[in-house]
N, C-alpha and C positions, 0 to 999 in steps of 0.2 A: 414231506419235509424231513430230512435228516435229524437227527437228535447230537446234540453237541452237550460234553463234560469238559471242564475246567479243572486244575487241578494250580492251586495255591499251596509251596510246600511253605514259605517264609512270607506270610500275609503283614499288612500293615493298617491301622488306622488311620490314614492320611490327612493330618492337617492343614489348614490355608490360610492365611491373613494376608494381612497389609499393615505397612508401617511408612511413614513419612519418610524416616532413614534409620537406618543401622549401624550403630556406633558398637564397638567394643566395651566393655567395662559398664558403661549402663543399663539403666533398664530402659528397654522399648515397648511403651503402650503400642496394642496392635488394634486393629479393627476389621470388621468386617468376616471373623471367625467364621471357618464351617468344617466339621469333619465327616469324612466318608471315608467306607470301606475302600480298599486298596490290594496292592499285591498285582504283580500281573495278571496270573488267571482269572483274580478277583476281579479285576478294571476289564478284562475281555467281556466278561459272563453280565458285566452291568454295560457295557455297551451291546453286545447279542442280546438284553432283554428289549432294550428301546429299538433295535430293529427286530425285532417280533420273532426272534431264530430261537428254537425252546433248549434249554438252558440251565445244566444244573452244576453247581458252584460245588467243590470238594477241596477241603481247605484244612489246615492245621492250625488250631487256635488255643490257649492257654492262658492261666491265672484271670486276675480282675480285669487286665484289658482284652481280654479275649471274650468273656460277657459283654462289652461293647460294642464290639467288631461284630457278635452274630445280632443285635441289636441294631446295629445302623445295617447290616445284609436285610432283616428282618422289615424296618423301615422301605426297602427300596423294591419288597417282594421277591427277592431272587428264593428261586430253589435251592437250597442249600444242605451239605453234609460235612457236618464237622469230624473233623478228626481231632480229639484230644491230647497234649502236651502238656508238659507239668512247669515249663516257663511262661514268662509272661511273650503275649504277643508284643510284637514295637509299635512305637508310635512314630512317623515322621510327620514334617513339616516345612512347607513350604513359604517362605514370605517374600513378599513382593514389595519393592522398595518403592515407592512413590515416586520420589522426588529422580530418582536415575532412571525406571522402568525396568530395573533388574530382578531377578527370581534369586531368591538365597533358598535350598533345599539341602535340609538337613534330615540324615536317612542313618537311622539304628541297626547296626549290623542283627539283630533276635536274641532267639533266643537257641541254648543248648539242646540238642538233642538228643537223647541215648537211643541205643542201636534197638532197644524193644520199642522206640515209640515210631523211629523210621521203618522198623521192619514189618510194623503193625498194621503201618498207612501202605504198603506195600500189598499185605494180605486183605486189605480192603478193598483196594483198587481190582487187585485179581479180581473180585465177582462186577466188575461194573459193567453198565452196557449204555453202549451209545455207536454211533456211527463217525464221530469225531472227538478226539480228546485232545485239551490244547491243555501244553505243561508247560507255565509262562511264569520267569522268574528266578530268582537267585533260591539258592538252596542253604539251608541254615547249616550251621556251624553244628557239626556232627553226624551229618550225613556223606555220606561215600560220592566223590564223585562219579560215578557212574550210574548213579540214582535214575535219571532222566535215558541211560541206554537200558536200562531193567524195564522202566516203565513202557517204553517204545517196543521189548522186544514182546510184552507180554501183552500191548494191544495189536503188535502182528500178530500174535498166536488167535487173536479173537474176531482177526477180520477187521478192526479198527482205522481208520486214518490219523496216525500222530502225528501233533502240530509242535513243532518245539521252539518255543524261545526264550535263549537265555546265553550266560556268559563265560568265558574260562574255560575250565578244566570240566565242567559238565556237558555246556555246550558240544565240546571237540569230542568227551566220549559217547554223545549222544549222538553226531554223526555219523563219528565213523563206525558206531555199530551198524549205522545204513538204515534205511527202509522207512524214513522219515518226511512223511506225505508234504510239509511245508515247515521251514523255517524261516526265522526273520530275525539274522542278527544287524543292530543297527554297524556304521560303515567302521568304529573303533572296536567293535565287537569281531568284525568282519577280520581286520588288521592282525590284533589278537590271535585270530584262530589261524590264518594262514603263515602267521611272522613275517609278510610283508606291507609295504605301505604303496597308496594306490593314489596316481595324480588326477584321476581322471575318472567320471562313473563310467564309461567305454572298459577301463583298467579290470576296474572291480566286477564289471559285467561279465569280460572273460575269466576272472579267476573263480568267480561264481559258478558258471557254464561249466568249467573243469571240476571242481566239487561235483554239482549232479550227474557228467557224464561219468564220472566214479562211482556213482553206486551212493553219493551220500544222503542225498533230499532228491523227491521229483520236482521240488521245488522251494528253489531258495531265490529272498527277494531279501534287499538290503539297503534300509533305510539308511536317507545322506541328510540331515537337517535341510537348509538352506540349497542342497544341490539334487533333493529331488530324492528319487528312491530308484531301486534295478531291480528286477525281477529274471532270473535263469530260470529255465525247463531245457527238458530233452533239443529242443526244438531250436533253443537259442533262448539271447537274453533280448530284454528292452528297458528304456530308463526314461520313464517318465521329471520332467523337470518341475520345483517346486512351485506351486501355486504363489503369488505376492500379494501375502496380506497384514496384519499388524498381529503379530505373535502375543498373546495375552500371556498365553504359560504354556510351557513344554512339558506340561506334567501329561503322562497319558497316551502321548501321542500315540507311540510304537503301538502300543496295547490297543489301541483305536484301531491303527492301520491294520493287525492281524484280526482281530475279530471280524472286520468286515469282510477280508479277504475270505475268509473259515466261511464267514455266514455265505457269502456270493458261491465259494464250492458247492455249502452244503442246500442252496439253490437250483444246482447243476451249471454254473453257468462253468464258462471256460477262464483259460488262467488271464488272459489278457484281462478279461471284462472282468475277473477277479479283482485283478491288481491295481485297476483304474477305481475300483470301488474303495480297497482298503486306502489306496492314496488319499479319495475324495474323504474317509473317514480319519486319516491322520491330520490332514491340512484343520477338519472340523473341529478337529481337539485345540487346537493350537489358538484356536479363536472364543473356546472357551475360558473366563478366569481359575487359577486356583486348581481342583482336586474334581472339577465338573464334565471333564472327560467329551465327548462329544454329541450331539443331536442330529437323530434319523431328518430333519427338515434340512437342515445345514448338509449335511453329506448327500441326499439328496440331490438338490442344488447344484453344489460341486460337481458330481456326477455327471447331471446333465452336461455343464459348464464342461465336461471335460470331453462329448462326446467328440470321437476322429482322432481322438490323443492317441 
């Protein structure tokens, strides 16, 4: 079995409630409270633990809520390696409106970083080892965008396969530096990076398909909410269409869908059978409430449910 790292450079403490409704200017009693570790890399490494793919979390954490965050990591058993920060970690939050079935997510830009404590988490990564390393996640306010092309070029140097996803200005230098084993920007992500807009997942299939026949990803797959998800390779693309089921929260999902794909790579399995798995683990998230990400029985299931797709 391959060994898989995560890399959280702007993690969160992810909150979840419930509330009857949501007014302005009041106060809203909430219920049903729960928080968990977060961040993309974060949400990967805690979905790769419940599918049993081994698993170590490297994250950048700081002040009072940053002793939280390795406390709820610590709670859920992950492997973990903190990276130290002199700001505080964020907290987001999630509420879910009862009375409409809407999600309100409310997400704190972080914290600052100065150029010793990005260059440090840089000089740490240099010695890591693994056979996959996924860098999932927005990058805090004060690191360079080309963060995520330095990390990519220094796990080519080790023989590594980098996973990248994320958004912007990082995302775009992080592909076109190349040689980036699997990305997964969702389909506004996708838009963003190419500056165009796409009617059709067929559209986005081929613009996708021209990216890795460029040299960007051997594989990019680009989640559509409600229209399902596309997966390019060398080979061509294919677009699985979305499962119809009663959406609880969209928290996670993405992070769902890449981990499992990672996890099925570092399986050996092939990209098809890949892509049907991380699907079956997106759709699983979606049907969890809140900040709960998704379950190996549920994806599963789907899986099966998806065979001949």
């Amino acid at each position: 079995m391959k060994t898989i790292a995560t890399l959280t450079m702007n993690p969160t403490i992810d909150g979840a409630c419930k509330a009857e409704r949501v007014f302005h200017t009041h106060k809203i009693r909430t219920s049903g409270d729960r928080y968990d570790p977060g961040g993309g890399g974060i949400n990967v490494a805690r979905v790769l633990a419940r599918l049993d793919c081994p698993v170590r979390a490297f994250y950048l954490a700081g002040g009072a809520t940053g002793a939280v965050l390795d406390h709820l990591l610590d709670a859920q058993g992950l492997d973990r390696v903190r990276m130290d920060v002199a700001g505080n970690t964020r907290i987001s939050m999630a509420v879910l409106e009862h009375a409409t079935g809407r999600e309100y997510r409310f997400v704190p830009e972080g914290p600052m970083l100065s150029e010793a404590e990005w260059a440090g988490a840089l000089d740490r990564l240099a010695h890591i080892e693994c056979d996959y390393l996924v860098a999932s996640g927005s990058l805090p306010r004060g690191v360079p965008v080309d963060f995520y092309a330095r990390i990519g070029a220094m796990a080519a140097r080790k023989g590594i396969r980098f996973v990248l996803d994320s958004s912007g200005e990082s995302l775009k230098a992080g592909l076109d530096a190349g040689g980036v084993f699997l990305a997964k920007p969702s389909a506004g992500e996708f838009e963003q990076l190419t500056g165009r807009s796409f009617d059709t997942p067929a559209a986005i299939g081929e613009a996708a398909r021209d990216l890795v026949q460029a040299g960007k990803a051997a594989h990019l797959a680009v989640t559509m909410g409600h229209l399902g998800a596309v997966l390019a390779t060398a080979d061509g693309f294919w677009h699985l269409p979305a499962i119809k089921l009663e959406v609880k929260s969209a928290v996670g999902a993405g992070d769902s869908f890449l981990a499992a794909m990672t996890c099925a790579f570092a399986h050996g399995r092939d990209a098809r059978t890949a892509f049907r798995y991380g699907m079956a683990a997106g759709t699983a998230a979606v049907m969890s409430p809140g900040t709960d990400l998704c379950h190996k029985e549920d994806i599963d299931r789907l899986f099966h449910d998806m065979e001949g797709m």
